[in-house]
C-alpha positions in Angstrom: 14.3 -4.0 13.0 16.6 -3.2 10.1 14.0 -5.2 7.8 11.0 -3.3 9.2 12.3 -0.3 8.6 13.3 -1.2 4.9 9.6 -2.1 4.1 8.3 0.9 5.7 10.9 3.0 3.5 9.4 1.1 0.6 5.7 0.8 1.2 6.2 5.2 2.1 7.8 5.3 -1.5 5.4 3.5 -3.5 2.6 5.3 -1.7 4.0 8.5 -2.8 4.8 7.6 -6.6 1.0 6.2 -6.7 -0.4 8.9 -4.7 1.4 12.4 -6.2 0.1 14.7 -8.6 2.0 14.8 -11.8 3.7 18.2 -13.2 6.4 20.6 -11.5 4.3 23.8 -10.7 4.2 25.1 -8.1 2.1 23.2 -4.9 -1.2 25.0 -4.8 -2.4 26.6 -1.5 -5.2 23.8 -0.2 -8.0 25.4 1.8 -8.2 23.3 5.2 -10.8 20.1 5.3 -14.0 21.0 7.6 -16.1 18.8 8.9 -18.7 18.6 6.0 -20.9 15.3 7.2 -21.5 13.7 10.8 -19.5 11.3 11.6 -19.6 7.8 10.6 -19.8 5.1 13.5 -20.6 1.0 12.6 -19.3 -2.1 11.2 -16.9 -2.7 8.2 -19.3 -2.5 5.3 -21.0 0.6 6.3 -18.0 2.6 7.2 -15.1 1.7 4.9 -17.5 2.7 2.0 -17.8 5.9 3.2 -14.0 5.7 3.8 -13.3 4.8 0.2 -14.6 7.9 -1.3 -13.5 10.2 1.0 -10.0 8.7 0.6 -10.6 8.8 -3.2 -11.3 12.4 -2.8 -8.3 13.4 -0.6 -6.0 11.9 -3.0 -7.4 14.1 -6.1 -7.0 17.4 -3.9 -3.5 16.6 -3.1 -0.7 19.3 -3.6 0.5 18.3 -7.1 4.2 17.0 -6.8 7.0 19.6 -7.3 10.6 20.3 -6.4 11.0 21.3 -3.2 8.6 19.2 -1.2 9.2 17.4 1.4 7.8 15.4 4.3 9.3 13.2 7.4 7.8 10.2 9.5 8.7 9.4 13.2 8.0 6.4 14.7 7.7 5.5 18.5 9.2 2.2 18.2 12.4 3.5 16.4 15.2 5.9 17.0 15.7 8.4 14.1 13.8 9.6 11.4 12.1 8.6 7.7 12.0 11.8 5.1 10.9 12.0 1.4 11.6 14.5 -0.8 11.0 15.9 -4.4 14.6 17.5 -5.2 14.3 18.5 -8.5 12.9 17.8 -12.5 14.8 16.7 -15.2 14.7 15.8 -19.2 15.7 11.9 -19.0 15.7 11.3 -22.3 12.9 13.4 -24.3 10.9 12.5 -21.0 10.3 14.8 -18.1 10.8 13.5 -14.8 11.5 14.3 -11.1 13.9 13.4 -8.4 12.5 11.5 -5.3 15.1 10.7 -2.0 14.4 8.8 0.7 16.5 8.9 3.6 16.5 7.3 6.9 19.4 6.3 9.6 20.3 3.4 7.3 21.2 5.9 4.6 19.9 7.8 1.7 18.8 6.7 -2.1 17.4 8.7 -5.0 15.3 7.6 -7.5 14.5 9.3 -10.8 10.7 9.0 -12.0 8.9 9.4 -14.8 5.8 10.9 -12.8 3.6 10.2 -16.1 4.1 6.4 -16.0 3.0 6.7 -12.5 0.2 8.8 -13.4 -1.2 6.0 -15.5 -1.2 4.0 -13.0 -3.5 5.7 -11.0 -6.1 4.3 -12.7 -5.8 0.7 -11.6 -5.2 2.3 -7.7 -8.2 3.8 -7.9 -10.2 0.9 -9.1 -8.4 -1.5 -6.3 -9.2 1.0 -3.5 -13.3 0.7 -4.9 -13.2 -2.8 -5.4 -11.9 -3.2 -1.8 -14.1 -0.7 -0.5 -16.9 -1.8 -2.0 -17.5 -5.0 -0.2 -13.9 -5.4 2.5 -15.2 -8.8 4.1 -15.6 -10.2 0.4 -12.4 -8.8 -0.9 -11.0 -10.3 2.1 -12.3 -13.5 1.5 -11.4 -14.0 -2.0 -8.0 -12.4 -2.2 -6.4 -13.2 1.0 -8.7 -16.4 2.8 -9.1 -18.5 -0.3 -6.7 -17.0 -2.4 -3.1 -16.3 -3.6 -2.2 -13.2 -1.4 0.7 -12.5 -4.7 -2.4 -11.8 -6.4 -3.4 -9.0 -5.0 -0.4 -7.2 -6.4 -1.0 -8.6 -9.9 -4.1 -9.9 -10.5 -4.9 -11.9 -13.7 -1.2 -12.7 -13.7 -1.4 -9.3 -16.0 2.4 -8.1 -16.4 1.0 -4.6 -17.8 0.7 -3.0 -14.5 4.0 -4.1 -13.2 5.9 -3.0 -16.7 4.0 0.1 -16.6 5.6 1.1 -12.8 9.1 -0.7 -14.3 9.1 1.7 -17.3 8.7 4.7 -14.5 12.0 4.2 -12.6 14.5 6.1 -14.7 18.0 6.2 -12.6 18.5 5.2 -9.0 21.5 6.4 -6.9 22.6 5.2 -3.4 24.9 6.5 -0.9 27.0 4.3 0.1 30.7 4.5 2.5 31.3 8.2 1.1 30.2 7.4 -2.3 27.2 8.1 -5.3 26.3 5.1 -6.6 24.2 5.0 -9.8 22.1 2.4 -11.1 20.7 3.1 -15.0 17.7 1.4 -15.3 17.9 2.1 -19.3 16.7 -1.3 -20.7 15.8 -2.9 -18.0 11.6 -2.9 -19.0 13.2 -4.3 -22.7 14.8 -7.2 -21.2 11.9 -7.7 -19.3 9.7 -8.2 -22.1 12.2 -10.6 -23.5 11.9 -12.5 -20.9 8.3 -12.6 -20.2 8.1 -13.5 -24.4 10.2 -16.7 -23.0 8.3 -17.1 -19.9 4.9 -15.7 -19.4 4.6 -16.6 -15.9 7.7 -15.0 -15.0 6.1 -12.1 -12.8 3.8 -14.5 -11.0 6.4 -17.1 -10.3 8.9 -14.3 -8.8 5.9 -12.8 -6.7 4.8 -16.8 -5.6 7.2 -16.0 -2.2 4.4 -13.8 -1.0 2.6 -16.5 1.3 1.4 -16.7 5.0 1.9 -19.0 7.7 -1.7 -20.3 7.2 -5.5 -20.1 5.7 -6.3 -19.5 9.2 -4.4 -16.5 10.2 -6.1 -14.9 7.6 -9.6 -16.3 8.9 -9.2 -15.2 12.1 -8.4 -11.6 10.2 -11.7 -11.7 8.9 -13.6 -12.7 11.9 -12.0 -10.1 13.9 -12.8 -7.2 11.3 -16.4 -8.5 11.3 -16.6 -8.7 14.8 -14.8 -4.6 15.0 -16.4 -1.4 15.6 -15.3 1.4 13.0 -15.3 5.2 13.0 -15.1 7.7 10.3 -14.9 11.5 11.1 -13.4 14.8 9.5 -11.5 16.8 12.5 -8.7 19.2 12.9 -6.0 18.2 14.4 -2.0 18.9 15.6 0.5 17.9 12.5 3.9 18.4 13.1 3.8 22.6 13.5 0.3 22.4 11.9 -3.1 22.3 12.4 -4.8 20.1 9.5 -8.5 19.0 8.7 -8.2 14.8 8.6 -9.8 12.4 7.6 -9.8 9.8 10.4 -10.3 6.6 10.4 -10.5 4.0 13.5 -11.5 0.3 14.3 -11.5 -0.8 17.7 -12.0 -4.8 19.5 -12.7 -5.9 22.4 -10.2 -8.7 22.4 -7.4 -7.6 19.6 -7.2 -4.2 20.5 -7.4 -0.2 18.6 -6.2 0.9 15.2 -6.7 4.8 14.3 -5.2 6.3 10.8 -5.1 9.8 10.0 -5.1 11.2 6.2 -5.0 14.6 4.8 -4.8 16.5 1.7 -2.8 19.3 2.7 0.2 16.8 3.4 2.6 16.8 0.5 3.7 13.8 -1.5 2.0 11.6 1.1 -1.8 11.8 2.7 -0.7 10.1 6.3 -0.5 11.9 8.8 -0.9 9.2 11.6 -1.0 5.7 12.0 -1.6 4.0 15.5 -1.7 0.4 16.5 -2.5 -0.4 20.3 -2.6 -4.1 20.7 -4.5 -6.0 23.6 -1.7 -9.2 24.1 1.1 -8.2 26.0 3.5 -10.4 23.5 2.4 -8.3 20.5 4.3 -4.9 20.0 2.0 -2.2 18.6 2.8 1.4 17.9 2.9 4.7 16.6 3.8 6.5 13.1 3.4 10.0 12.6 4.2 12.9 10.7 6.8 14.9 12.4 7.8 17.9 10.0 6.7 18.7 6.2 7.1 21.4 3.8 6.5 22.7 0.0 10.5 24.1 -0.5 13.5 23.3 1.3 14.0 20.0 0.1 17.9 19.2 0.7 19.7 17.3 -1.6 21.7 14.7 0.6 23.8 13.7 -2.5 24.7 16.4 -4.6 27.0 16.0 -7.2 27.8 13.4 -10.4 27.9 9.5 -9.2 31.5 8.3 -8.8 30.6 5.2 -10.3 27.3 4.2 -13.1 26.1 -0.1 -13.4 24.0 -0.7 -15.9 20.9 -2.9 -14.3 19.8 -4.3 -17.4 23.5 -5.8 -17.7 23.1 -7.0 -13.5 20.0 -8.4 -14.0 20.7 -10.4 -17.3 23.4 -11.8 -15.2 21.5 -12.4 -12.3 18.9 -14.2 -14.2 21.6 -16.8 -16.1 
């Protein structure tokens, strides 16, 4: 459990850096979705290219990120709650920046970004979500079937992309037994580049631990989303105190069971609003994630005050590395 919930922390993060608008105005009010265009009912192809601009479109009318923000995830199959929050900008060094914490039951960490390096990384999001979307069953194929799943996350064994998202993680600080703990992440992307001068392969050799079980896993994966039923449709519906327009999104099997995922653009930091999994097989343990409060001020700073103690990463890493 303690695992799960780490990735799910992580994969929230990384959806938010990727996902935020850059700048620290103020969030602008977002007129609610309406149902513009019938709903979209059919297999994968048809409907998950609809998806993909719609999806496209409800990340560019996102709130753009600012201080104060703030936005929390319950889940059905764990006790507590998951909450991100924009604290507060700051000057990092000639480069303006803002203040993301995460928090959860196994404690609370704060990570300073550069929202413009993000921002440039947008780009290659967007492009990954149309190339996807643009055929699933032969992204599918190629990427995950017949090839290395670790290159999904860097294709082309191109260390750009994973610099660029390096060179946007300023300062992290962790709470830990009563005490700030800070990490400086200053010359961490330099020692990178030194190393990947040395050793070109170094970010695809470190991401070669992302495998599966087996080929056929994956194949049954396919089979089953060619063999699903999927569902597009714009409705309004309950959000925490709220009533949102989402986007929804739902495949359904015979055999393997539902999935339903709800996305809108009046969410801050994050477009989910809802993510259920109802699986067939007893055995298997689906569930629910869902968004449980949110707000655009209020965002409470859960480690206030100077760290009681600074480790340079560049300095762990080099040492970790020897």
């Amino acid at each position: 459990m303690l695992r799960k919930q780490t990735a799910l922390t992580v994969l929230l993060l990384a959806a938010a850096l990727f996902v935020s608008g850059c700048g620290e105005d103020p969030a602008p009010v977002v007129e609610q979705v309406t149902e513009t265009q019938e709903p979209v009912t059919g297999d994968v192809d048809l409907v998950i290219a609809e998806a993909t601009d719609d999806m496209l479109a409800i990340m560019s009318d996102m709130p753009q990120a600012a201080p104060g923000q703030w936005i929390t995830f319950k889940s059905d199959q764990a006790e507590g709650e998951l909450s991100i929050a924009i604290l507060r900008s700051e000057d990092f060094q000639g480069v303006s920046c803002l203040w993301y914490q995460i928090s959860s039951d196994e404690g609370v960490f704060q990570v300073l970004v550069d929202q413009g390096a993000f921002e440039a990384a947008k780009d290659d999001i967007r492009e990954f979500i149309q190339e996807m979307g643009s055929d699933p069953i032969a992204w599918i194929q190629a990427n995950l079937v017949d090839g290395d799943p670790s290159d999904v996350f860097m294709p082309d064994n191109d260390p750009a992309r994973m610099m660029t998202l390096i060179r946007g993680i300023k300062m992290i600080r962790i709470g830990s037994d009563g005490q700030i703990i800070a990490v400086d992440m200053n010359g961490v992307p330099e020692l990178l580049e030194s190393m990947l001068a040395q050793n070109p392969d170094f970010f695809s050799e470190t991401g070669a631990g992302i495998t599966v079980d087996s080929e056929t896993d994956f194949q049954d994966f396919t089979d089953s989303v060619q063999e699903a039923e999927f569902h597009l449709e714009f409705i309004q519906m309950p959000v925490a105190d709220a009533t949102l327009g989402c986007l929804t999104l739902s495949a359904s099997h015979p055999e393997v069971g539902s999935m339903n995922l709800a996305f809108s653009s009046e969410l801050p930091i994050i477009p989910l609003a809802e993510a259920t999994l109802v699986l067939n097989d007893p055995d298997q343990q689906g569930g629910r994630v869902f968004v449980s409060g949110f707000g655009f001020d209020g965002a409470e700073d859960l480690l206030p005050g100077p760290a009681d103690m600074t480790f340079p990463a560049a300095m762990m890493l080099q040492g970790f590395m020897q």
